[in-house]
C-alpha positions as CSV (number, residue, x, y, z in Angstrom):
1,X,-15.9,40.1,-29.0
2,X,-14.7,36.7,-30.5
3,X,-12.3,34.8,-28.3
4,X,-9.4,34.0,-29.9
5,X,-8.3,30.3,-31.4
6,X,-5.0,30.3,-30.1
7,X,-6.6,30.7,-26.4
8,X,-5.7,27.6,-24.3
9,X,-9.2,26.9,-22.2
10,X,-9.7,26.9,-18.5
11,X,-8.6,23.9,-16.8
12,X,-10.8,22.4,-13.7
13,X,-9.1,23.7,-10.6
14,X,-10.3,21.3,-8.1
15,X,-8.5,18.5,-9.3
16,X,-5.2,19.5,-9.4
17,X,-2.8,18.2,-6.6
18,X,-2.9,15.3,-4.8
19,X,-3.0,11.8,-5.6
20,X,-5.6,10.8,-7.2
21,X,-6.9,7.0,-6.7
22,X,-7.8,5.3,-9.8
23,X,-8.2,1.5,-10.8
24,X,-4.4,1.4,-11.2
25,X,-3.3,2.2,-7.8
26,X,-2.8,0.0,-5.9
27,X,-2.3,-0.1,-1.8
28,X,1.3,-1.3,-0.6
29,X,-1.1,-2.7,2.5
30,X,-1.7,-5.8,1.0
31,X,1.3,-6.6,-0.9
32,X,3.1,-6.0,2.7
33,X,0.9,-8.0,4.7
34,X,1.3,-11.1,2.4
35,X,5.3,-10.7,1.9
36,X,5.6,-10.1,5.9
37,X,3.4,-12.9,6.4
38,X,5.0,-15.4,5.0
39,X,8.3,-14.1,6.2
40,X,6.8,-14.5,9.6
41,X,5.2,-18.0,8.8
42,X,8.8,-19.0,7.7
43,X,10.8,-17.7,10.5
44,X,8.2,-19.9,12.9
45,X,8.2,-22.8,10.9
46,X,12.0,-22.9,11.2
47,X,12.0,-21.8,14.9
48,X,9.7,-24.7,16.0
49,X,10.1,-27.6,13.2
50,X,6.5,-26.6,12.2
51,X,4.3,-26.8,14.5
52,X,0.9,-26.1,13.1
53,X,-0.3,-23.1,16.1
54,X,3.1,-21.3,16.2
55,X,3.0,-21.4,12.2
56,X,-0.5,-19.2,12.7
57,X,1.2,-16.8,15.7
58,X,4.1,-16.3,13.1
59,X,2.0,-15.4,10.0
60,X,-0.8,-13.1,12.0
61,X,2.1,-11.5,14.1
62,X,4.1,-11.2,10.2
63,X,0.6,-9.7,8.9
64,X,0.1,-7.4,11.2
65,X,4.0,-6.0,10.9
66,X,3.1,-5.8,7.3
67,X,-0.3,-4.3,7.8
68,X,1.9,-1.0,9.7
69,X,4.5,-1.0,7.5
70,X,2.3,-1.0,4.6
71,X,0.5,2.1,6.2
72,X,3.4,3.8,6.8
73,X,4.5,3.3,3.6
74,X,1.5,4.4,1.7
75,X,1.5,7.7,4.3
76,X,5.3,8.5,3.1
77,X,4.5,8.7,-0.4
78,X,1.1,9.9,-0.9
79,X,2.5,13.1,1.0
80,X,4.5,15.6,-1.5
């Protein structure tokens, strides 16, 4: 029998749901890692008038809040 013109086809079921990562998503990892960075690299600078080793303890210890709250961020909304 001829299958009718009007018919919609069948769709690929395996990739429906989810999010799907493409070359336009982007991680809120590194764009919280920098922002809490510096914010961390700014609160030490004005906590010790700048000096050079606390400036590094404030930006990795900034990162690293940034790197978790990025993660947690990313978990929150990939899950629907």
């Amino acid at each position: 029998m001829p299958r009718s013109k009007r018919r919609k086809p069948h769709h690929d079921q395996s990739r429906q749901g989810g999010l799907e990562k493409t070359g336009k998503y982007k991680s809120a990892v590194s764009v919280a890692v920098v922002f809490c960075g510096l914010i961390g690299l700014g609160i030490a600078y004005f906590a010790t008038d700048g000096s050079l080793v606390w400036l590094i303890v404030g930006f990795v210890l900034g990162a690293a809040a940034g790197y978790i709250f990025g993660k947690q961020f990313d978990k929150s909304f990939s899950k629907k």
